[in-house]
C-alpha positions in Angstrom: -88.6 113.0 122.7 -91.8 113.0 120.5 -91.5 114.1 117.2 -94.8 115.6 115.6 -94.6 117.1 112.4 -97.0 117.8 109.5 -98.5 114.6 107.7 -96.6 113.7 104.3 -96.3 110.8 102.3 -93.5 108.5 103.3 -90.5 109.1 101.2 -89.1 105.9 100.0 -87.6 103.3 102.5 -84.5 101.7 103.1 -85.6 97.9 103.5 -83.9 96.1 106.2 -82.0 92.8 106.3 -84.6 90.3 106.9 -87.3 92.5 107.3 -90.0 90.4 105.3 -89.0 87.0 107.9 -89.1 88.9 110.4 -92.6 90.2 110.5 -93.8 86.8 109.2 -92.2 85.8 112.4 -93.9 88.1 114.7 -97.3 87.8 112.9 -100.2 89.3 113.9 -98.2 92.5 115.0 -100.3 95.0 117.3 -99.6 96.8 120.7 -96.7 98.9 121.0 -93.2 97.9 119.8 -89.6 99.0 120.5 -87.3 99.6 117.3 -84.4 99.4 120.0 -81.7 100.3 116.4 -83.4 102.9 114.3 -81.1 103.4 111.7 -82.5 104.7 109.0 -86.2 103.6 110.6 -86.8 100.4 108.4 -87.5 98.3 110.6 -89.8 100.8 112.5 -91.6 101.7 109.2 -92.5 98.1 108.6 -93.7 97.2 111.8 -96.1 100.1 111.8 -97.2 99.3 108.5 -98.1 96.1 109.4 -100.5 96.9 112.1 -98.3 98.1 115.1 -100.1 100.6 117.1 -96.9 102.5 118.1 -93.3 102.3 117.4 -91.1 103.9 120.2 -87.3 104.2 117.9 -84.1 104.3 120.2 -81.3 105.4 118.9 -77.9 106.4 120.3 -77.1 108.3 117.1 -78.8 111.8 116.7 -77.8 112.1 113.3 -80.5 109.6 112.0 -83.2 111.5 113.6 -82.2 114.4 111.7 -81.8 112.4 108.6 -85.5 110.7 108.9 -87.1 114.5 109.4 -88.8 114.2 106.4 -90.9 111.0 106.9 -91.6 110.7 110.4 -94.1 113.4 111.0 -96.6 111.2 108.5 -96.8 108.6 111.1 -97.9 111.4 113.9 -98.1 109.8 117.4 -97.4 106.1 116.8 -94.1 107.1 116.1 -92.1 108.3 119.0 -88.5 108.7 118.9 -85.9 108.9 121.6 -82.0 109.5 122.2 -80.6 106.5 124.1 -79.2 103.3 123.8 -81.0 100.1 123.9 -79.8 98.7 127.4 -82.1 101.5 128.2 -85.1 100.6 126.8 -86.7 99.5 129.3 -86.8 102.6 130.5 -87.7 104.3 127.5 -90.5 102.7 127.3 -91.9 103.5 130.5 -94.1 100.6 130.5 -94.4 97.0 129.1 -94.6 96.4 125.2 -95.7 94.1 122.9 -92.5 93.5 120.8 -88.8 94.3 120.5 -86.4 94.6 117.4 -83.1 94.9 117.7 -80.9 95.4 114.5 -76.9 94.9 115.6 -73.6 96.1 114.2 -73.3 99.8 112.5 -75.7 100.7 110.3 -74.8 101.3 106.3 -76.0 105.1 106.6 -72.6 105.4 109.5 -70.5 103.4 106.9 -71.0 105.9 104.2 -70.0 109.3 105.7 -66.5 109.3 105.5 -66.3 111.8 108.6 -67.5 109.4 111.0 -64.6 107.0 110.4 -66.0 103.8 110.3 -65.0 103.0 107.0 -61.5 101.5 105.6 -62.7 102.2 102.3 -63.4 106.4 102.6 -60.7 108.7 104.3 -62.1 110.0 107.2 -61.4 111.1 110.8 -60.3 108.0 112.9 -63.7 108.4 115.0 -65.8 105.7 115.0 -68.4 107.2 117.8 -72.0 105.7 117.0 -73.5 108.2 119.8 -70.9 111.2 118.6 -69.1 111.4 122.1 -66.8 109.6 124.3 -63.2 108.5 123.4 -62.3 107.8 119.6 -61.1 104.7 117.7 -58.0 107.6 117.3 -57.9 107.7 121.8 -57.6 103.7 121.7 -55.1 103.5 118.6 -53.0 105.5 120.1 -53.2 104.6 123.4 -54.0 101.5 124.4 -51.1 98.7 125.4 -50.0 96.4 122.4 -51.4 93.3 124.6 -54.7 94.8 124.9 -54.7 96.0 121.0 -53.6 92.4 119.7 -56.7 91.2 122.2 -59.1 93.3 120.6 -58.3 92.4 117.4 -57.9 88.6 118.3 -61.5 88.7 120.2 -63.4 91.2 119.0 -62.3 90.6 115.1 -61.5 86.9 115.1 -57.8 88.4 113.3 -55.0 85.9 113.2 -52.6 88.4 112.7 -53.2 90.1 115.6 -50.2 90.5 117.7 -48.5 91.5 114.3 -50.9 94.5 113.6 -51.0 95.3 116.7 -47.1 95.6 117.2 -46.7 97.6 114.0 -49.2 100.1 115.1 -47.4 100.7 118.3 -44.4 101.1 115.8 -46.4 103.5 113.8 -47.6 105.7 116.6 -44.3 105.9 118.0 -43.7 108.3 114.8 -46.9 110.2 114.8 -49.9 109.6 116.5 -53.0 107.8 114.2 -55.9 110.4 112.7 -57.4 109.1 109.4 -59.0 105.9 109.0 -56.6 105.7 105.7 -53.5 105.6 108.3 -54.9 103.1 110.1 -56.2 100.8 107.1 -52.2 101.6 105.4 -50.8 100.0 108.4 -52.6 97.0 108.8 -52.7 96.3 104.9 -48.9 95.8 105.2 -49.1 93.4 107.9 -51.4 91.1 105.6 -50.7 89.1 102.3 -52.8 90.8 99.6 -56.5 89.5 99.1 -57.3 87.2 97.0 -59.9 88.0 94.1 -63.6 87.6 96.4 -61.7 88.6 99.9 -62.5 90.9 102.0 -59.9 94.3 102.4 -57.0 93.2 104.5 -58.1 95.7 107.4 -61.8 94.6 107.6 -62.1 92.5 111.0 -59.2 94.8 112.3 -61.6 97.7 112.0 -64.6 95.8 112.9 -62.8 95.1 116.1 -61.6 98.3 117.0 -65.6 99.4 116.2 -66.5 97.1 118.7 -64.0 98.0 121.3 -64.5 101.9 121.1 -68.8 101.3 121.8 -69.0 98.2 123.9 -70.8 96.6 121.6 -71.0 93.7 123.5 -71.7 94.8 126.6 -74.4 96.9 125.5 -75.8 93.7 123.3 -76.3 91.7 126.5 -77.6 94.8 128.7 -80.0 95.4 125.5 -81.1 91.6 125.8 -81.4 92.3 129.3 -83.5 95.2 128.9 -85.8 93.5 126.8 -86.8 91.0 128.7 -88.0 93.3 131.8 -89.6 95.2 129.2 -91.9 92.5 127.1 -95.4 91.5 128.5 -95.7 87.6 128.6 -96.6 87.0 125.1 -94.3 89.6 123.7 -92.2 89.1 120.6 -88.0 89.4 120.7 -86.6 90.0 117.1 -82.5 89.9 116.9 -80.8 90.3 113.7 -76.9 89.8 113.6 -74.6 90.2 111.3 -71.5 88.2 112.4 -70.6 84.8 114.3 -69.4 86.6 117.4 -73.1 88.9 118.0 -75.0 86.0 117.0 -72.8 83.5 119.3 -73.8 85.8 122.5 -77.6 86.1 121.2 -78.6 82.2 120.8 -76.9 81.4 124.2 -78.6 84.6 125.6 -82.1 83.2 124.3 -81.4 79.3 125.0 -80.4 79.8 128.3 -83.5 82.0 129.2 -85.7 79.4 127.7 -84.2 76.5 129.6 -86.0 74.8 132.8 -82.4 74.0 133.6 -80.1 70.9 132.4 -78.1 69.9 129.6 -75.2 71.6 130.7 -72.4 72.2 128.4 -68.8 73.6 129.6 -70.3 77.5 128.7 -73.7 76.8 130.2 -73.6 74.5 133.4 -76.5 72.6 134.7 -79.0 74.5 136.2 -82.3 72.9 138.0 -85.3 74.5 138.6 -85.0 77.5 136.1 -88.4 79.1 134.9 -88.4 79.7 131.1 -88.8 83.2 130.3 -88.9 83.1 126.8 -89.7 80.1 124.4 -87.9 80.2 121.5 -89.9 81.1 118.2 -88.8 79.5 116.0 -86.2 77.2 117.7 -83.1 78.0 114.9 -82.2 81.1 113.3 -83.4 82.7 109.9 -81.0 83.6 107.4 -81.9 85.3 104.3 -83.2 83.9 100.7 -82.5 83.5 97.7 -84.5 86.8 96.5 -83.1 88.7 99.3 -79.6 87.9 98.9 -80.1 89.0 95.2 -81.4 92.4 96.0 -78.8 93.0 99.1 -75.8 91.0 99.0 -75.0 92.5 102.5 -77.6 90.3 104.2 -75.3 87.1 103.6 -73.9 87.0 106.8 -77.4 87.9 108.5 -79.1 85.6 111.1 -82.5 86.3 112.7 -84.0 85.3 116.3 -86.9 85.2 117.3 -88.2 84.7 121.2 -91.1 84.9 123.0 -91.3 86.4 126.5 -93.2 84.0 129.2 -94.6 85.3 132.6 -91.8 84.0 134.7 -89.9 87.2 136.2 -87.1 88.8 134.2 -83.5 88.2 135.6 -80.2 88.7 135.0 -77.6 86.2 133.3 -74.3 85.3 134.1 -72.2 87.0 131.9 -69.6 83.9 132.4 -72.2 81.6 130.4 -72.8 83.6 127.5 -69.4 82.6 125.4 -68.7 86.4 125.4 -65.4 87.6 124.1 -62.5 87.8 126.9 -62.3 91.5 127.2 -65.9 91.9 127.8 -65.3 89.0 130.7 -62.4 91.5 131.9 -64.2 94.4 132.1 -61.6 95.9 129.8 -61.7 98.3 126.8 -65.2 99.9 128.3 
């Protein structure tokens, strides 16, 4: 959907993690580009700012495109914004494009409206839902097997304790069925020793987990890396920014296997002869934020960037197998 508005001065922006690397990365930007996470349009703003010709912003939230009403009509046409997720871009797009940012994890606009129920830290509805529909974190809490709840946890939340939490949630359920986000967090708190001074809350790679579970985060990442690469001309730029091990895990071995010509096998990526590149990698390790950055947004710590650039060798698929994916994912399970 286009949105065209009357002109007005940009109200102030939210600046992205790694913004300023990132478009020193992708420098000259031109042509069209594909904000495939639009959030709370940073990243979109930027790249039009510095010389994009059009910005096409994907979201699968329509909340932020109500929340950005009052900035986007300045930008006219070269900002066009659509309802969707990014494994669809591709699509969206409707023809090839010059670049391709994708922004992962929840944004901090989600984490801050308690009704959503993303956050541990605000009572809320035991939701989750970055596109508003489909089951809840509430559906799989309280339905889901304890196997498959302590595998969630354990894969998608790297949680030790996993097969404890997950057993005293079935315990807790059994009594009365989970609805707040403060439930939830109560629950696994107990399981946990108390946090040390500096430590993250007891229930944060719990929830993260359960985030990840209830909108297939990972199979949307690697349909979304998929997507890009039939979408970018040869030349195009890719632009990845993750914000844990796991996303960023799935990403490099995404982008070094499409950049091999085959060999150097390893036991996740076997030898392959005769591969084409299809991207070349740009640089060849990931960014991570500075010293300045880190000062003005402590949130960026964890932050990697990846940069790729797309080659004129035909787009194809990947075996999901050699991506180091999380076992559920490999299942098919919790989609």
């Amino acid at each position: 959907m286009m949105i065209a508005r009357e002109a007005a001065p940009p109200a102030p922006a939210h600046i992205p993690v790694l913004l300023r690397p990132l478009l020193a990365a992708v420098a000259p930007v031109s042509g069209v580009w594909v904000d495939g996470t639009f959030g709370a349009g940073g990243y979109a703003r930027g790249l039009l700012e510095a010389g994009a010709d059009k910005v096409i912003g994907i979201d699968r939230d329509p909340m932020v495109f109500d929340m950005a009403e009052s900035w986007t009509g300045a930008y006219g046409d070269r900002l066009e914004l659509a309802l969707g997720t990014f494994s669809e871009l591709d699509e969206i797009a409707g023809a090839p494009v010059d670049g391709v940012v994708l922004d992962l994890g929840v944004s901090s606009m989600q984490l801050d409206q308690p009704e959503r129920g993303f956050s541990f830290l605000r009572d809320g509805p035991l939701d989750m839902r970055m596109s508003q529909s489909g089951p809840t974190a509430a559906d799989l809490v309280n339905s889901a097997s304890e196997e498959d709840l302590a595998d969630i946890l354990y894969h998608y939340g790297e949680e030790r304790q996993a097969r404890r939490i997950a057993r005293a949630i079935v315990r807790a359920r059994a009594e009365a069925p989970f609805e707040t986000t403060g439930q939830l967090a109560a629950v696994i708190e107990r399981q946990l020793p108390r946090p040390k001074p500096g430590q993250s809350h007891p229930a944060t790679r719990s929830f993260q987990a359960i985030r990840i579970a209830v909108n297939d985060e990972f199979g949307q990442l690697v349909a979304g890396l998929e997507a890009a690469e039939r979408a970018l001309k040869p030349g195009g730029r890719l632009a990845v920014v993750t914000f844990h091990s796991l996303e960023d895990r799935v990403v490099k071995r995404y982008l070094q296997l499409a950049a091999s010509a085959g060999g150097g096998g390893s036991r996740h990526a076997p030898e392959r002869a005769g591969e084409t590149p299809r991207f070349r990698l740009t640089p060849k390790k990931a960014i991570g934020p500075d010293e300045a950055e880190l000062a003005q947004n402590p949130r960026a710590r964890s932050a990697r960037l990846r940069v790729a650039t797309r080659t004129e060798a035909p787009a194809q698929a990947i075996e999901r197998a050699r991506l180091g994916l999380p076992a559920p994912v490999l299942r098919g399970e919790m989609r």
